[in-house]
PAZANU-472874 format. One record per residue (C-alpha): y, z, x. Coordinates in steps of 0.001 Angstrom, whole numbers, padded with zeros to 6 digits, always signed. Layout:
N
YZX;...
END
This chain:
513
-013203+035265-050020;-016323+035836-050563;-017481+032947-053025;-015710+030885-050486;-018420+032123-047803;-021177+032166-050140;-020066+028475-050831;-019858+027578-046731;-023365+029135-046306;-024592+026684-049073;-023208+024012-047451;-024769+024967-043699;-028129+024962-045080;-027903+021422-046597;-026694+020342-043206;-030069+022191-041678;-031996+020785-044572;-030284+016988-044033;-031017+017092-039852;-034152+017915-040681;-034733+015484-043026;-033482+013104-040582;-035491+013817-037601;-039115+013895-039365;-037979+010571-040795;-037342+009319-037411;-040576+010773-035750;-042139+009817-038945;-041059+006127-038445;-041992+005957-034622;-045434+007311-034656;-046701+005694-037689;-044599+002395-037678;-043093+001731-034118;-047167+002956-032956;-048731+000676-035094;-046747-002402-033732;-047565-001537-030072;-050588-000361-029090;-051010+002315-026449;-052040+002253-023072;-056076+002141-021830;-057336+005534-021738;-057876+007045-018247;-058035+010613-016616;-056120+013056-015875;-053556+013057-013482;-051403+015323-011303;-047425+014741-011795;-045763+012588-009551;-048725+011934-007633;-051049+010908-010626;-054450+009997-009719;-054092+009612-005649;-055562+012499-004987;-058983+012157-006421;-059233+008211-005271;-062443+007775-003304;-062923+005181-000163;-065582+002903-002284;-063055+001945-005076;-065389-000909-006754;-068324+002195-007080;-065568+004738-007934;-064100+002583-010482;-067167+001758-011864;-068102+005484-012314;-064762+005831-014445;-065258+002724-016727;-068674+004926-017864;-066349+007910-019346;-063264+005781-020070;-064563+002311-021223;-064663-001263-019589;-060540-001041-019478;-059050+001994-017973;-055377+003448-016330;-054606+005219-013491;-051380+006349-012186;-050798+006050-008529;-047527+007277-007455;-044957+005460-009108;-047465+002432-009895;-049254+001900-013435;-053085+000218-012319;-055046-001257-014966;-058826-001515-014203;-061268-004177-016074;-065080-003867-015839;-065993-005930-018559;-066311-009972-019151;-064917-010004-022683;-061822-008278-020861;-061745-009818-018096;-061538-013413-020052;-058470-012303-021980;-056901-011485-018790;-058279-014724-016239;-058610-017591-019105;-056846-016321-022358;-053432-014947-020349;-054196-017000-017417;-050430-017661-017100;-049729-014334-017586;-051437-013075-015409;-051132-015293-012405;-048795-013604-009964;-050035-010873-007443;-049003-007325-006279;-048690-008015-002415;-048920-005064-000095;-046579-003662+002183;-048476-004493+005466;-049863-008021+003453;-046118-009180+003871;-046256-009040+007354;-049243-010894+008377;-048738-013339+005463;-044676-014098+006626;-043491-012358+003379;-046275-013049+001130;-045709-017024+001597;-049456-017939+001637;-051962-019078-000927;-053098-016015-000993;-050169-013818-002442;-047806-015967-002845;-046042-015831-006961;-046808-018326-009012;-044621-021359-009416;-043404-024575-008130;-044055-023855-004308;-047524-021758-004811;-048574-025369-006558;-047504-027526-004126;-049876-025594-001551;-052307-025497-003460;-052096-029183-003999;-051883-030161-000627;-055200-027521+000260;-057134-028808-002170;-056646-032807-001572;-055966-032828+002101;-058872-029944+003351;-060968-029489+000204;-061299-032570-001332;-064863-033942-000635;-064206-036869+000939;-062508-034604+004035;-065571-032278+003420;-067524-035034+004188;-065916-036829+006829;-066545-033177+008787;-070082-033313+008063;-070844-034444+011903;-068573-031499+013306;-070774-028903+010887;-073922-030461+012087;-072836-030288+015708;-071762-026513+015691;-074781-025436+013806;-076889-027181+016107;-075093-025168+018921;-076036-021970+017536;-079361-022896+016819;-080165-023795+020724;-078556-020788+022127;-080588-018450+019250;-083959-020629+020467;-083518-019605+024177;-082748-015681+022513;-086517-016194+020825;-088058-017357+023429;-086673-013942+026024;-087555-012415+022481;-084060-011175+022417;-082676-009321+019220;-079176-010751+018157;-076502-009760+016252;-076236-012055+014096;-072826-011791+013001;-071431-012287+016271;-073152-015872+016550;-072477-016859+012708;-068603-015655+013409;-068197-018061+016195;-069766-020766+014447;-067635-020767+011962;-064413-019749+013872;-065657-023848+015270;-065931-025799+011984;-062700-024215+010056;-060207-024477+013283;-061608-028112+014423;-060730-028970+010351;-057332-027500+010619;-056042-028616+013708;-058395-030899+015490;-059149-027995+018200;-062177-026159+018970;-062627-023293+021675;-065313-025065+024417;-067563-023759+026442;-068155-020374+027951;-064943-019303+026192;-066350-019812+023075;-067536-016098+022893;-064102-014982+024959;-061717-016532+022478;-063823-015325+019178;-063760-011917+020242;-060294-012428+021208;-059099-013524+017659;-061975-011265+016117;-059945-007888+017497;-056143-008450+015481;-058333-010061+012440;-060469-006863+012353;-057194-004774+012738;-055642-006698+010105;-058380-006211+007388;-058371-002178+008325;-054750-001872+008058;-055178-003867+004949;-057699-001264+003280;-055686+001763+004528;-053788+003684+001431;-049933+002876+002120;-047059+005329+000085;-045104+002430+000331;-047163+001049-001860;-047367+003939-004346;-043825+004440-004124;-041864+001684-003651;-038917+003065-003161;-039946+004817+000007;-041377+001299+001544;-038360+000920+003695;-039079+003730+006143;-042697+003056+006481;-043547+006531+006438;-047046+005920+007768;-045870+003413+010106;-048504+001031+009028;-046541-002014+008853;-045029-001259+012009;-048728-001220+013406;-049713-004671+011578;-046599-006002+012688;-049208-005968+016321;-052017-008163+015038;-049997-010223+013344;-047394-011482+016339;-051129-011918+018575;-052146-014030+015782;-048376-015942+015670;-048080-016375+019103;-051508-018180+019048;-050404-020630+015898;-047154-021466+017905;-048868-022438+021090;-051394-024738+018155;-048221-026189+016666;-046362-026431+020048;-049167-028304+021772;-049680-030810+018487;-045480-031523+018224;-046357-032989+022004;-049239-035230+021002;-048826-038799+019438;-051453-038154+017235;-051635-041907+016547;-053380-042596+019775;-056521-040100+020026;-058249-041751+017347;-059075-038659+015787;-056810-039492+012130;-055140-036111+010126;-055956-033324+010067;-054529-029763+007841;-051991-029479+010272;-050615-033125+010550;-050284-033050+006713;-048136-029792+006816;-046059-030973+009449;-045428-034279+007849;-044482-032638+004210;-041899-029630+006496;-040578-033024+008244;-039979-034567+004830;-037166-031860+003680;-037851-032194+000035;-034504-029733-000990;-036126-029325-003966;-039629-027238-002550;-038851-027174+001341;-041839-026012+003387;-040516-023990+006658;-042294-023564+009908;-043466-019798+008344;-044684-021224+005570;-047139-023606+007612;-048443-020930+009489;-048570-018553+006572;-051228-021218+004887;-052909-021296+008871;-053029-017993+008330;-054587-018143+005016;-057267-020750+005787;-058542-019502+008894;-059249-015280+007995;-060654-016753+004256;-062380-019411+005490;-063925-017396+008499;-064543-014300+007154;-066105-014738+003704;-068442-017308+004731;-069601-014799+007441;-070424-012204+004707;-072050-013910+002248;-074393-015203+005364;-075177-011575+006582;-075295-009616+003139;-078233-012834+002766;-080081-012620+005643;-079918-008359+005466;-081370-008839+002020;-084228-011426+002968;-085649-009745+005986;-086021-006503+003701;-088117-008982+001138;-090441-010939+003723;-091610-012796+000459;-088177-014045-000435;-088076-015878+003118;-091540-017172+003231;-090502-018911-000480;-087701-019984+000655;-088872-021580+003996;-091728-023103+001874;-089270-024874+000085;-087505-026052+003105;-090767-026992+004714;-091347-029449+001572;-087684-030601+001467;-087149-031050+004796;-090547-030614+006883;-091199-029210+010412;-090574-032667+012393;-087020-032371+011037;-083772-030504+011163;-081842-029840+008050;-079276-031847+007304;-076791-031783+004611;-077848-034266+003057;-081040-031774+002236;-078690-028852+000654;-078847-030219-003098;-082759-030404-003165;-083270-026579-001991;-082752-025265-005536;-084409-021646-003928;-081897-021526-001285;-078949-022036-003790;-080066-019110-006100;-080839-017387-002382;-076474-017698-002258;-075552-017009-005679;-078012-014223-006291;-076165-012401-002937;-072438-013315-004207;-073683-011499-007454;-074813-008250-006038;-072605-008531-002977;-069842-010656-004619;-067569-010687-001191;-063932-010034-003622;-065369-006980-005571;-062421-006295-007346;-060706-009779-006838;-056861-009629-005400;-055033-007554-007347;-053025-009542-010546;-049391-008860-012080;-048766-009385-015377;-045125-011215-015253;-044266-009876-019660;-045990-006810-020845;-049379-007795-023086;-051900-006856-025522;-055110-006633-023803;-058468-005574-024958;-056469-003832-028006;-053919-001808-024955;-051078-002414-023908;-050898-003929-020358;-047128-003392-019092;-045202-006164-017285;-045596-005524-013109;-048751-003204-013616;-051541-003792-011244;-054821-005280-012454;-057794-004687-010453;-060859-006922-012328;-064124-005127-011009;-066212-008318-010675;-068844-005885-008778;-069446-003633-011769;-069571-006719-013900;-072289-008262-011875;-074298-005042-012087;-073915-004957-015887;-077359-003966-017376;-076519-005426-020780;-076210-008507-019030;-077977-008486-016133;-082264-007093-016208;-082816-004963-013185;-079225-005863-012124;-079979-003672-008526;-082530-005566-007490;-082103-008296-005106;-083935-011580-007085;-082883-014939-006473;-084995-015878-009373;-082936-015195-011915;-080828-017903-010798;-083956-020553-011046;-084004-019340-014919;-080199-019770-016151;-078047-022425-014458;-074464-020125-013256;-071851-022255-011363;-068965-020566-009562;-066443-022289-011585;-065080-019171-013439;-066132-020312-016787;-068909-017509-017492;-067380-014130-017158;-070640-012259-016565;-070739-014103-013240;-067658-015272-011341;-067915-013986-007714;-064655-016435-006684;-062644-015413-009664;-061180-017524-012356;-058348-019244-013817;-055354-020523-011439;-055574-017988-008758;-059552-018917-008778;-060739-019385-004730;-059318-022779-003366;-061823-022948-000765;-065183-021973-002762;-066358-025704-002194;-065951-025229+001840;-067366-021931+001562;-070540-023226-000434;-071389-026309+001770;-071078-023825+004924;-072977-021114+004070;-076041-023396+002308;-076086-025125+005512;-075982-022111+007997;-078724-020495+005811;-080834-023223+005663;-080760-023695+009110;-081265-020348+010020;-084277-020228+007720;-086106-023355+008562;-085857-023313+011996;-086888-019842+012730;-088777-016539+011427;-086842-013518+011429;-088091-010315+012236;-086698-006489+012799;-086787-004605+016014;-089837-002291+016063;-089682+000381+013456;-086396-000619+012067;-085575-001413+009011;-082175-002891+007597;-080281-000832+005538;-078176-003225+003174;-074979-000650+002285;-071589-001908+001345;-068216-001344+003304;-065408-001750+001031;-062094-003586+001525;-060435-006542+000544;-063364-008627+001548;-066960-006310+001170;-068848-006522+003821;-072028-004934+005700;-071204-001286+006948;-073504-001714+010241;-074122-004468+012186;-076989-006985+011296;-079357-006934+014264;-082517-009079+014067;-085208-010965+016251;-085465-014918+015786;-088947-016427+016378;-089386-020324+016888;-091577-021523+013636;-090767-025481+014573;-093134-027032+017412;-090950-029445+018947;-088931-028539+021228;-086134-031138+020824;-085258-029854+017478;-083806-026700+018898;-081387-028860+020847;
END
C-alpha cells in the first residue's frame, strides 16, 4: 500500500508540474506574442473605477487636455464612465487619423441632448457616414456653397452690411459704445436665412426676432457643453437622469415650430411667380418631393440640415468676427496696418466691396491668424472610429471617442514662434489655406467631415471685417481695456461681451448709408 501511495504522489506532482507548465506557456505566449501583434492603448492617468477620469475633468477641456498631452504625449486615454476617449494634440497624429484613416474615422459620437435638436442626429453635422450623409452634403455644397450661389448673394451681403454700418454711424456720432456682437449677430442671422429660404426679419423686428432666436440657440449650445451620464454611461441614457434632454427638448420645439411656420408659408407660395429663383429650401423640398426609395429625405431631415445651416453658419462667423476685433483694439498698430491697407485698396471715397476682399492680403492673415489662436472648433466634433486601429503606434478601439485638439496644435512652439502672441504676420510669411492639407494649421478640420460651409464663412467674415475696419476707428470706453479670454464649448467663443466705441474715419456722409 504504500509504494502504491508513494507512486500516486509521484504522479500528483507531474500533474502540478504539467499545469504549470501549461499556464506560463500560455501567459508566456500572450504577453510576448499576442502583445507584440497588438499594440496597447495610449498612455493616460490614473483613474478611479467605474467612474475613471470624470472626476478630475476641468470646464476648459482644450487647456486641460493640453496640460495632459505634456505628461502623457501628443496621444493620450481617458476613461469616462463606460466610454474609452482618445485625445490627439499632435499633426503627425492627427494626419493618420483625418487623411491616412480618413474613412475610418469618419463617423461621429452624437450626444444625448445633440439628438434632440438635430431630429436624431440626421444633420450634416452628426449624422454617420454613408449614402445619405453624402447626398447632403452634395446638395449643401452645389446648391448653397457653390460659388456661383455665393455670388449671386453678393447684393444681399452688401445690403445687410451696409445696414449695420448706418445704424453703427448714427451710434458714433451720439458716441455710443456698442456691443458689437449683438449688431454682427443680426447681420448675419440676415444673409444666412435670406440664402436659405428667401426670408429676412424687416424692420424694427430685426432686433426682436434675433434676440428671439438668440435665447433657445444660446440654451442649446449650454445644454450642449453640460456633462451628461447618459453620455458616460450609455446604458443609463434612457432615464435622463439629469433631465437634460428633457430640458433641450424646450429650445429645440421653439426652434421647430419656427421652421414649420418657414416651410408652411413656402408650400403656399408658387415660387415660380416672385421672380426671386431657388433657394436652400426649394432644393430640399424638390429632392423630399422626388421619393427616391433608395435615399428618401423626410420632412425631419430638411429641417435637421435648416437646423444645421443656420446655428453653423450664424454662430461661427460671429466668433471669428469678435475674437478679431477683441484682439485688434488691444494692438492699435494691427488696425492702423490694416486700415492702411484698406485705405490703398479701397480708398476713403469708397465703400468696400467684395470685389476688394482678394487684394487685402493684411486682412486675410488678420482672419487666419485669429482662427489659429482662437480656432472657433478647438477640439473639432468628436470622431468614431467604425474597426479598431493602429494609431500613432496605439491601439485606437472601434466606437472610442476621438477628440483632435486643433487648439493645442495651433499653439505648438515647435511649430509655431511665439505661438501666444496675436501676429497676423506670420501669415504674410508662409501661405496656410484652410483646406486641411497642413496639419499644423487646420482650424475647419480635415478630411470628409472637413467644414462644408468654410467658403461662406470666409467671404462673410472678410467682408464684415473689412467693413468694420475701413469705415470706422474703434476705440474702448475710458479706462477699459478688453480682456480676450476663451469660453469653451462646442464652438469657443469670448467669455464677456465685446463692448467698443465706433468713430467715423470716412468724410462723406453718404457712405455710411
Amino acid at each position: 500500500m504504500t509504494a502504491i501511495f508513494s507512486i500516486f504522489k509521484i504522479l500528483s506532482r507531474m500533474d502540478y508540474v504539467f499545469i504549470i507548465i501549461t499556464v506560463s506557456s500560455v501567459i508566456f505566449w500572450y504577453l510576448f506574442l499576442y502583445k507584440r501583434r497588438s499594440p496597447p492603448l495610449p498612455p493616460g492617468p490614473w483613474g478611479f473605477p467605474i467612474v475613471g477620469n470624470l472626476p478630475f475633468l476641468q470646464r476648459e477641456l482644450h487647456t486641460y487636455f493640453q496640460g495632459l498631452a505634456k505628461k502623457h504625449g501628443p496621444i493620450f486615454k481617458l476613461r469616462l464612465g463606460a466610454k474609452l476617449a482618445i485625445v490627439v494634440t499632435s499633426p503627425e497624429v492627427a494626419q493618420e487619423i483625418l487623411k491616412t484613416n480618413d474613412v475610418i474615422f469618419a463617423n461621429r459620437n452624437v450626444p444625448a441632448v445633440a439628438l434632440v435638436n438635430s431630429y436624431g442626429g440626421n444633420d450634416i453635422a452628426w449624422s454617420p457616414y454613408g449614402p445619405k450623409w453624402r447626398m447632403l452634403r452634395k446638395l449643401c455644397i452645389h446648391k448653397i456653397f457653390s460659388n456661383a450661389t455665393l455670388d449671386s448673394s453678393t447684393d444681399l451681403r452688401r445690403r445687410e452690411t451696409r445696414r449695420i454700418v448706418e445704424y453703427l454711424a448714427g451710434q458714433a456720432r451720439a458716441g455710443s459704445s456698442v456691443n458689437l456682437g449683438e449688431q454682427i449677430f443680426l447681420m448675419i442671422w440676415n444673409v444666412v436665412t435670406q440664402m436659405l429660404w428667401g426670408t429676412t426679419v424687416k424692420g424694427e423686428d430685426r432686433e426682436i426676432f434675433g434676440a428671439e432666436f438668440l435665447e433657445p440657440f444660446m440654451e442649446m449650445n449650454d445644454l450642449l457643453l453640460k456633462p451628461n451620464v447618459s453620455d458616460f454611461f450609455p446604458v443609463l441614457s434612457r432615464f435622463d437622469l439629469q433631465g437634460l434632454v428633457k430640458r433641450m427638448g424646450v429650445p429645440a420645439q421653439k426652434m421647430d415650430q419656427m421652421f414649420d411656420r418657414i416651410i408652411n408659408q413656402r408650400l403656399g407660395m408658387d415660387r415660380k411667380s416672385d421672380g426671386n429663383g431657388e433657394d436652400f429650401l426649394d432644393v430640399l423640398l424638390k429632392v423630399k418631393d422626388e421619393e427616391d426609395e433608395s435615399m428618401p429625405l423626410t420632412m425631419n431631415d430638411v429641417k435637421a440640415l435648416l437646423t444645421n445651416m443656420v446655428l453653423g453658419g450664424t454662430d461661427t462667423s460671429l466668433h471669428v468676427i469678435e475674437f478679431a476685433m477683441a484682439e485688434i483694439l488691444n494692438k492699435p498698430d494691427i488696425m492702423k496696418r490694416a486700415q492702411q491697407e484698406l485705405d490703398e485698396v479701397v480708398g476713403k471715397g469708397k465703400v468696400v466691396e467684395e470685389s476688394h476682399i482678394p487684394k487685402l492680403a493684411y486682412v486675410l492673415a488678420i482672419m487666419k491668424e485669429t482662427l489659429r489662436l482662437h480656432p472657433i472648433g478647438p477640439l473639432l466634433a468628436p470622431h468614431r472610429p467604425s474597426k479598431t486601429t493602429v494609431v500613432g503606434g496605439f491601439t485606437v478601439p472601434k466606437d472610442s471617442t476621438i477628440f483632435v485638439n486643433v487648439w493645442a496644435i495651433h499653439r505648438n512652439p515647435n511649430v509655431w514662434k511665439n505661438p501666444l502672441e496675436f501676429d497676423p504676420n506670420r501669415f504674410l510669411d508662409k501661405s496656410y489655406d484652410f483646406n486641411g492639407n497642413d496639419f499644423s494649421y487646420f482650424p475647419f478640420g480635415s478630411g470628409r467631415r472637413i467644414c462644408v460651409g468654410m467658403a461662406m464663412g470666409e467671404r462673410v467674415v472678410l467682408y464684415i471685417l473689412a467693413t468694420l475696419l475701413h469705415s470706422f476707428d474703434w476705440k474702448l470706453p475710458q479706462g477699459e481695456r478688453v480682456e480676450v479670454e476663451e469660453k469653451f464649448g462646442i464652438v469657443l467663443k469670448l467669455k464677456n461681451p465685446l463692448v467698443a466705441i465706433p468713430v467715423l474715419r470716412l468724410s462723406d456722409p453718404n457712405l455710411y448709408l
